[in-house]
C-alpha positions, 0 to 999 in steps of 0.5 A: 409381569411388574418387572416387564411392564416397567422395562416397557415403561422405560423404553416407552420414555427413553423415546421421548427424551431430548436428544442434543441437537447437532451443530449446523454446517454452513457452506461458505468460505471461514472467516479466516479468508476473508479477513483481508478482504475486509481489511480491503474494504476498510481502506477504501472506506478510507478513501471515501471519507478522506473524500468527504473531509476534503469536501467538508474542508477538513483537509487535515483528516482527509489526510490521515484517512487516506496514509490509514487507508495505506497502512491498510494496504501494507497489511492485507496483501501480507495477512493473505499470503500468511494465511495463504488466502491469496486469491484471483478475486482479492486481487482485483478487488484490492486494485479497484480499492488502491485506485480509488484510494490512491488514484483519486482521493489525493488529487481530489483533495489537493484540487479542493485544497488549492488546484480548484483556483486553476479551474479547468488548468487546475483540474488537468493535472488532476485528471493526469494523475488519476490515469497514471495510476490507472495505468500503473496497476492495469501494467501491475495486475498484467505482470502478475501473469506474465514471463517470471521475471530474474530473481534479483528484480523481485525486489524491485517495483516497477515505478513508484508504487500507488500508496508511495505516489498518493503520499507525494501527491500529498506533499503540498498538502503536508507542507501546507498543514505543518506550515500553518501548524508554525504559523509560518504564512509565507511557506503555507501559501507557497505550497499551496500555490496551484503551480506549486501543486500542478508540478508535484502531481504531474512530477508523481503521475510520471514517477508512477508509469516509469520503468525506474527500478524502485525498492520494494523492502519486501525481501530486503536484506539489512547488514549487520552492521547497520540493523542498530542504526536502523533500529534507533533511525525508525525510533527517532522517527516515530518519535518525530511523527508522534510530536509532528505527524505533518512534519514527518510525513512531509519528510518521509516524501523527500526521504523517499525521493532521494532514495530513488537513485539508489534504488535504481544503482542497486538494481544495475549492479544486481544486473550486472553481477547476474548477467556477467559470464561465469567462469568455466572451472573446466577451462581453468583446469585446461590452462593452468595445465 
């Protein structure tokens, strides 16, 4: 009876013992997915506070918000397809962002940094710039969906693209800062003089709806030979943009804007080789017998 009554004693406490709680499952997509969405989001926290630096008059910061906001952008399009992420509403909302970002903040800026003493002639080219860019994604966002294209143009964009245009409307304003940073009165009022201004945003806004074929570096393939020469090139000009981020920057815009020629040589030479007629080995046979 003794050995009974424990044995019932045991599984009368075995009911009462802790058992460990499962983990709760959650629905809803993981983190990993939405890591480029977040990265979105901080970019166009970017361009809202280059925004309100502009306002503040802190012209230097508004600028370096929205070249972050632009690395931001370089970055989150590649994380998705890494991590196969790439989705419909990423997409769009990466597009709402570089508008904002890249359509409004650097007219913005350079309106109140010289334009506003056009007045309402100073506010044009604004308003010009900001359509274009509306433009050049809504023509972006539609190619997503259309014909494929050949294989040699999909290391071509299709006009300038945003981040590119943003950083030469911002030219004026690069110039202007490193100017200053020299004391160098006469070239710091030079290149913030309204007409000045008003050429490159218009010059920018007609870059950005063209059909120039330009570089998208996506697929870009460097010889051999020249991988050494590229690689102490982008050393020297970290070390320039280190030591003078205003100077490097007002040259990476003239660097990207004589590169366009050849951007746009290159691309009719790879049209040519792939529309030029093949030979027939059938034909050839035929001949030499």
């Amino acid at each position: 009876m003794t050995d009974r009554a424990s044995v019932s004693q045991i599984r009368r406490l075995r009911r009462y013992r802790p058992r460990p709680r499962k983990r709760p499952r959650y629905k809803g997509p993981s983190f990993n997915r939405m890591i480029p969405n977040l990265l979105t989001m901080l970019g166009l926290c970017g361009g809202l506070t280059s925004m309100r630096f502009g306002l503040e008059g802190r012209f230097g910061a508004a600028a370096v918000a929205i070249v972050v906001a632009g690395l931001i952008d370089g970055l989150d399009g590649r994380l998705a397809r890494m991590l196969k992420t790439t989705s419909r509403f990423g997409a769009e909302f990466d597009s709402l962002s570089d508008f904002l970002c890249f359509g409004v903040a650097p007219p913005f800026v350079i309106y109140l940094w010289s334009l506003q003493r056009g007045h309402a002639y100073g506010y044009a080219p604004c308003l010009m710039f900001a359509v274009c860019m509306a433009l050049r994604l809504a023509r972006f966002n539609a190619s997503l969906d259309g014909a494929p294209k050949p294989a040699y143009a999909y290391n071509f964009f299709t006009g300038v693209p945003a981040p590119a245009g943003a950083g030469l409307a911002l030219f004026p304003l690069f110039l202007g800062l490193e100017a200053k940073s020299l004391g160098f009165d006469w070239l710091l009022q030079a290149s913030q003089f309204p007409l000045f201004c008003a050429a490159v945003l218009i010059g920018t806004s007609l870059l950005l709806v063209s059909t120039l074929p330009i570089w998208s570096f996506k697929n870009f393939k460097v010889p051999s030979e020249f991988v050494l020469p590229l690689l102490l090139g982008t050393g020297a000009y970290a070390a320039v943009a280190i030591a003078d981020p205003w100077a490097a920057l007002a040259a990476a815009g003239l660097i990207y804007v004589g590169m366009l020629p050849f951007s746009v040589r290159s691309f009719r030479r790879l049209r040519r080789e792939a529309e030029a007629p093949r030979d027939d080995p059938d034909v050839e046979r035929r001949e030499i017998a």
